[in-house]
C-alpha positions as CSV (number, residue, x, y, z in Angstrom):
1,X,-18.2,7.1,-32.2
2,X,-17.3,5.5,-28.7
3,X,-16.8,2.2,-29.9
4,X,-14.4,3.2,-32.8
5,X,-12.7,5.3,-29.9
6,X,-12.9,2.0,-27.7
7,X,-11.3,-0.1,-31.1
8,X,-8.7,2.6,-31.4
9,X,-7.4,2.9,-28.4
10,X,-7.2,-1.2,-28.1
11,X,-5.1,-0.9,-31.4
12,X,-3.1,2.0,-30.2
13,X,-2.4,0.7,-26.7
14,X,-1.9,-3.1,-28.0
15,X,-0.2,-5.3,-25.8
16,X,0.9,-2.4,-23.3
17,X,0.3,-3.5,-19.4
18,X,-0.1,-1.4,-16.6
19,X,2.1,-2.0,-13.2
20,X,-0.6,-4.5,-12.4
21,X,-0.1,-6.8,-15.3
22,X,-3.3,-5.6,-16.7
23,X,-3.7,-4.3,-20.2
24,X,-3.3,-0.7,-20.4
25,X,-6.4,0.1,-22.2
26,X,-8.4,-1.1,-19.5
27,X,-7.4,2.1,-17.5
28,X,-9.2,4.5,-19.8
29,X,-12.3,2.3,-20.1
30,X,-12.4,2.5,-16.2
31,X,-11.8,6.3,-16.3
32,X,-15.0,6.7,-19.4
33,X,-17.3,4.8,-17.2
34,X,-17.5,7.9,-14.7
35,X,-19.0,9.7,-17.0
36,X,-22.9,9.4,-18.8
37,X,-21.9,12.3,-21.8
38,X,-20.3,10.7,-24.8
39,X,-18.0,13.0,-25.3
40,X,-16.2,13.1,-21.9
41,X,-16.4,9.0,-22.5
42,X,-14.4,9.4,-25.9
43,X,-12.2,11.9,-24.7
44,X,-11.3,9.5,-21.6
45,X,-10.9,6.4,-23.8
46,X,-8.3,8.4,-25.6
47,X,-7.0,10.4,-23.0
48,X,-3.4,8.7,-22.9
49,X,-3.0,7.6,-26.9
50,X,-0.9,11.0,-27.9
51,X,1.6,10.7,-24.4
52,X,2.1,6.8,-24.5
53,X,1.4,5.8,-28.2
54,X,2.3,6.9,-32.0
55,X,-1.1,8.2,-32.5
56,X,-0.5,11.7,-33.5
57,X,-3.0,14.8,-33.1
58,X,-3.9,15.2,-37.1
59,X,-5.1,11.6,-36.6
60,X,-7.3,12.3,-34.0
61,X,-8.5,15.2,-35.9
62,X,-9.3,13.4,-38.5
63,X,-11.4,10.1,-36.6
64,X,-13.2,11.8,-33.8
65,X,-12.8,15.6,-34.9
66,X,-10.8,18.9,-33.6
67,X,-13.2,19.2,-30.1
68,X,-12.0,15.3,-28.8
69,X,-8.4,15.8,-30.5
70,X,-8.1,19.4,-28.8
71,X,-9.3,18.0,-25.1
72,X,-6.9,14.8,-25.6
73,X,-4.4,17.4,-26.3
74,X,-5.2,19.2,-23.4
75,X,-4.8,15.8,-21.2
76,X,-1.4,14.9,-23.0
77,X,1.8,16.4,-20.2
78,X,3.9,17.6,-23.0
79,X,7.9,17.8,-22.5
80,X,8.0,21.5,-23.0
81,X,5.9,22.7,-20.1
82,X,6.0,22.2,-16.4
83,X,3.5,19.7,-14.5
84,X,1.9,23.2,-12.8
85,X,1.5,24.8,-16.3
86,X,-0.3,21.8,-17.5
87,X,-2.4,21.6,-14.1
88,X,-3.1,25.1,-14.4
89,X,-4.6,24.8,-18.0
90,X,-6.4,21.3,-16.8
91,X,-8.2,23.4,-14.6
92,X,-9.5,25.8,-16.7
93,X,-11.7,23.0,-19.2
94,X,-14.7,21.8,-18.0
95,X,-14.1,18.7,-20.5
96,X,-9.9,18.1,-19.1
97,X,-10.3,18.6,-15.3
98,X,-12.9,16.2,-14.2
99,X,-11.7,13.7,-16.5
100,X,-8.0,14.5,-15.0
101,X,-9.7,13.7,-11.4
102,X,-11.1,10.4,-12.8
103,X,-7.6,9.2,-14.1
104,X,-6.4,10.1,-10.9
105,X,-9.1,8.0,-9.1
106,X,-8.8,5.4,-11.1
107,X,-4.3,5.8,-10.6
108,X,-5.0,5.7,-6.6
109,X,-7.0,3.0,-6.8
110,X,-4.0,0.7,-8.6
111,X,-1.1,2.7,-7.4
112,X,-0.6,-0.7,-4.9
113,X,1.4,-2.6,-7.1
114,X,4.0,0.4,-7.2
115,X,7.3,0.9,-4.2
116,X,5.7,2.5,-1.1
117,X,8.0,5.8,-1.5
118,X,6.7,6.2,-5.0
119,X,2.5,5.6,-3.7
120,X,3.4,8.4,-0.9
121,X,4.9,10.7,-3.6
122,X,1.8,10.4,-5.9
123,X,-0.5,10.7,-3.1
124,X,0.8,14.1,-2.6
125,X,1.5,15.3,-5.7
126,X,-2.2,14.3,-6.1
127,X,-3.8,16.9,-3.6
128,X,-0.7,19.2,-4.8
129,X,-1.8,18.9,-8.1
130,X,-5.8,19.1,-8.1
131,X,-6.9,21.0,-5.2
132,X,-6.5,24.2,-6.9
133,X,-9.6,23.8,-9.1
134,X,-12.2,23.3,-6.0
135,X,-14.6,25.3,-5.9
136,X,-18.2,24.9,-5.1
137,X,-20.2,23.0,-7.2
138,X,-17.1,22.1,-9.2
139,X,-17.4,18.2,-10.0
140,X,-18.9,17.4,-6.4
141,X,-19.1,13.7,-7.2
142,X,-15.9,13.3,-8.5
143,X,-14.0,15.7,-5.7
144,X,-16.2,13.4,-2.9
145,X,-14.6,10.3,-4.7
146,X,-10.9,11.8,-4.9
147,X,-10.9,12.8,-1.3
148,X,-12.2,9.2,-0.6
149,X,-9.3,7.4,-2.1
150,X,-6.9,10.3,-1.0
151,X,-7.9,8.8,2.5
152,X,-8.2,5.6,2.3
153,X,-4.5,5.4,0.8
154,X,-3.4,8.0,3.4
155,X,-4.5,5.2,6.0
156,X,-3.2,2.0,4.2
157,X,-0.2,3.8,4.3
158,X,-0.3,5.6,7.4
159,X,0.8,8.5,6.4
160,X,-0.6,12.1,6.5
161,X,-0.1,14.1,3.9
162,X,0.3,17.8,4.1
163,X,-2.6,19.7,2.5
164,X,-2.4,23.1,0.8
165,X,-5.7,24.5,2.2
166,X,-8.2,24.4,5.2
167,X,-10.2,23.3,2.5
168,X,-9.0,19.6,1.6
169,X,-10.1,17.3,2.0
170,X,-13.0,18.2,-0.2
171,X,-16.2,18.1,1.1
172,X,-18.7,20.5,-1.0
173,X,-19.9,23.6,-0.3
């Protein structure tokens, strides 16, 4: 199933391109790589079809079943709620939230391309946005990562950004 995922998301995504130039799909490639469970891979691959594409949820459903359709659902920002409504229920999947930290990783990691004001902005609305799901034993590799690039953009930047707890940047338990 994860290389009809991989061959519908190429379809879906087409001839999109990131800031970069780079085709779009090779974003949520980058994001399944983090993980070694198929279904977290599929559910990455597919994580941005339903915002950015005409692929609809019943399609989904019906190629990869309602357990990827429902966590790509829980990964699409819909227009009705707020971004701390859909952070809030990102945080409560153990399928949506370290997948969510893996886009984000892989978003820092490219946000160069992008106006400086708009990098500084992410960066924040980055440890605004994620923090709240810590806890210990919580995705460890994946919060290490986060915190990693949080920093080393902070830096190329040089800018500090303001952090919501004493306990960010992440650094286990």
């Amino acid at each position: 199933m994860l290389l009809e995922a991989i061959e519908y998301a190429v379809i879906k995504h087409g001839d999109q391109k990131r800031d970069d130039g780079s085709l779009y799909v090779l974003h949520p490639i980058r994001v399944a790589k983090k993980f070694p469970q198929q279904h977290y891979r599929i559910v990455s691959i597919l994580h941005d079809v339903l915002e950015d594409t005409d692929a609809t949820f019943v399609e989904l459903c019906d190629l990869f079943g309602p357990n990827v359709a429902n966590d790509v659902l829980l990964l699409t920002k819909m227009d009705n709620i707020s971004y701390r409504e859909y952070y809030d229920t990102i945080r409560e999947s153990l399928v949506a939230f370290p997948i969510k930290i893996a886009d984000r990783i892989d978003n820092l990691r490219s946000m160069t391309v992008w106006p400086e004001d708009k990098q500084k902005r992410y960066l924040q609305y980055t440890v605004d946005d994620l923090y709240g799901g810590m806890s210990c034993g919580c995705h460890n590799r994946l919060m290490d990562e986060l915190a990693e690039e949080v920093q080393f953009a902070e830096e190329r930047l040089g800018v500090e950004i303001e952090y919501p707890t004493p306990f960010w940047p992440w650094r286990g338990c």
